[in-house]
C-alpha positions in Angstrom: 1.3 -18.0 3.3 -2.1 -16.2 4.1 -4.9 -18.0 3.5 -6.3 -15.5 1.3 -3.2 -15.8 -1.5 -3.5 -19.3 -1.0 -6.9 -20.0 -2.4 -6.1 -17.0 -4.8 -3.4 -19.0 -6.5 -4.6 -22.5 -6.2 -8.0 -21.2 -8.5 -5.1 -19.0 -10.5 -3.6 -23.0 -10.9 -7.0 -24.3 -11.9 -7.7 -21.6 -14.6 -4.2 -22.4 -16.3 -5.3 -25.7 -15.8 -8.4 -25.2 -18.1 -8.7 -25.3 -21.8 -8.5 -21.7 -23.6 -11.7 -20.2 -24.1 -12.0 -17.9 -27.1 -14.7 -15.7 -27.7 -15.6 -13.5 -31.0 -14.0 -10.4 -30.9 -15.9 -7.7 -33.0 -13.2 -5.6 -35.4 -15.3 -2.2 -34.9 -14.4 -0.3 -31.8 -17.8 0.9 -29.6 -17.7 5.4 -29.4 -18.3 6.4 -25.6 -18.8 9.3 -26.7 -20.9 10.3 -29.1 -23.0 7.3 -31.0 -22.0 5.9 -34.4 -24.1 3.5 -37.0 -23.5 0.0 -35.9 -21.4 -1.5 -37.5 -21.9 -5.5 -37.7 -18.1 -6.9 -37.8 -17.4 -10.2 -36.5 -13.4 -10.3 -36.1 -11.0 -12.5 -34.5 -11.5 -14.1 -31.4 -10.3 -13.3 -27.4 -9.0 -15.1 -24.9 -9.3 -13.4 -21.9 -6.7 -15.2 -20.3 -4.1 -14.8 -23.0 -5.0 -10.8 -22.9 -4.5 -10.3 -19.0 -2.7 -13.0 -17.7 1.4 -12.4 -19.2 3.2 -15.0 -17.0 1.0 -17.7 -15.7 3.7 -19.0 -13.8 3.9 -15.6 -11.8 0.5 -14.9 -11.8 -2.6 -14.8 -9.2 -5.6 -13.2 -8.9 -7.5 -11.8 -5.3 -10.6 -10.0 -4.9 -10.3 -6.9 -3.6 -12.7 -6.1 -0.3 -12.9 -2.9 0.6 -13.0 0.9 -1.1 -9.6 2.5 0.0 -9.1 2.7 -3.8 -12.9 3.9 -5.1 -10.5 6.7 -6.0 -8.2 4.9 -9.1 -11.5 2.8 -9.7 -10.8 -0.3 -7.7 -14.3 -1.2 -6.5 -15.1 -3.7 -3.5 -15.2 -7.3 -5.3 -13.6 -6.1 -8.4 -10.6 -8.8 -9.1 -7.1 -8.4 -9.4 -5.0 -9.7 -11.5 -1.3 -9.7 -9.7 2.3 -10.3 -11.5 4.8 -11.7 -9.0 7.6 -11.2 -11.2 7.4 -7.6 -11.9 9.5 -5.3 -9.7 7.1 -2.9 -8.2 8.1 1.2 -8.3 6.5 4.7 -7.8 3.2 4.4 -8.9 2.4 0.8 -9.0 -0.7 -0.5 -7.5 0.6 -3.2 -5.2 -0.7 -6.4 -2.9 1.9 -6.1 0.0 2.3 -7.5 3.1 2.8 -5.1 6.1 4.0 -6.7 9.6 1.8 -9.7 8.5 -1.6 -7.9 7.0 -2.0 -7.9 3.3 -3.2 -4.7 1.6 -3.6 -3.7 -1.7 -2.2 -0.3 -2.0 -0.5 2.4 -4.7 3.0 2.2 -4.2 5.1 5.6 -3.3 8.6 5.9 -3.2 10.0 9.9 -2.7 12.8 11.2 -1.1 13.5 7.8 0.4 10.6 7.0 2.1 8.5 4.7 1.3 4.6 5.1 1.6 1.6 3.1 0.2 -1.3 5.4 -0.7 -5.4 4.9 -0.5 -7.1 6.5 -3.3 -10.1 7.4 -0.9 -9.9 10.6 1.7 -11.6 8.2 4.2 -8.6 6.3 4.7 -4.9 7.3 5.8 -1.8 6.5 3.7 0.3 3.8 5.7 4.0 5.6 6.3 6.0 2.9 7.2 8.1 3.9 10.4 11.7 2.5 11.3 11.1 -1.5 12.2 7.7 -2.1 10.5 8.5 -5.0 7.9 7.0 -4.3 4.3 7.0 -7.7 1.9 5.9 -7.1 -1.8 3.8 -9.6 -3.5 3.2 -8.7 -6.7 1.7 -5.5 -8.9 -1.4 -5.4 -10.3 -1.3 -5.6 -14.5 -5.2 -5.5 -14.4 -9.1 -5.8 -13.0 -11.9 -7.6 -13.8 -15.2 -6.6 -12.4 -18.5 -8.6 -12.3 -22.0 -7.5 -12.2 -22.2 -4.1 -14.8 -25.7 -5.8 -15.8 -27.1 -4.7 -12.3 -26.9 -0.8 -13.7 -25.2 2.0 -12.7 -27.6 4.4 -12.7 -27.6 7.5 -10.1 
C-alpha cells in the first residue's frame, strides 16, 4: 500500500475515532449574487463529518498536490474525500493507481477505451495502452479546502 493512502487512512481512522463535533448551522441561506438584509438565524447544528463522510468504513481522505484539475476546481492542497465502496464510471473523479503511480484523475469510459482526463491543457490525458495495469481506489464524494482567509483577490 503506498505510503501516501496509508497515512491518508490511518488520520481517516483517527477522525472516526474522535468525538462528533457539531457546529451552529445558520437556517438563512448567504445570496452570491446580489446582497440581501442579514438575516440573524441561528439553526440546527453540523457535523462536518456526518455531511461528507457516508461510509466511514470505506472512507479516506488525501491531499491533492498538483493542478492537473485547476480546471473542475481541484486546487493543489485542497483535500479529498475518497469512497472506496462506490463503483467508479464515466465522469467520476477518481484516485487510481496506474502501473504503481497514484493519480487522481476524471474517469472516461467511451467506445471501450478507457482514459483518465486532466482538467488543465498543460497536462495530457493518460490513454491506457494494451498491458499497462489500471487499479481503482476509490471516487471522490467531496473537497475540503483550507486557507480562503488568505484572499483571493486578482
Amino acid at each position: 500500500m503506498p505510503m501516501l493512502l496509508a497515512a491518508a487512512m490511518s488520520a481517516s481512522e483517527s477522525c472516526r475515532q474522535e468525538q462528533s463535533r457539531r457546529l451552529p448551522l445558520y437556517s438563512s441561506r448567504v445570496p452570491a449574487g446580489f446582497p440581501s438584509p442579514a438575516e440573524d438565524h441561528l439553526g440546527d447544528t453540523l457535523d462536518l463529518h456526518e455531511l461528507l463522510v457516508e461510509r466511514p468504513a470505506a472512507t479516506f481522505f488525501v491531499r491533492v498536490v498538483g493542478d492537473s484539475l485547476l480546471g473542475i476546481g481541484v486546487h493543489d492542497g485542497d483535500i479529498l474525500v475518497v469512497d472506496r465502496s462506490l463503483q467508479p464510471t464515466h465522469g467520476h473523479i477518481v484516485i487510481a493507481v496506474v502501473d504503481g503511480e497514484m493519480t487522481v484523475k476524471i474517469l472516461s469510459r467511451r467506445g471501450g477505451q478507457v482514459r483518465l482526463l486532466a482538467a488543465n491543457p498543460r497536462y495530457p490525458d493518460i490513454v491506457l495502452a494494451e498491458g499497462q495495469q489500471l487499479e481503482g481506489w476509490g471516487v471522490v464524494t467531496a473537497l475540503v479546502r483550507q486557507g480562503l482567509a488568505k484572499g483571493v483577490a486578482r
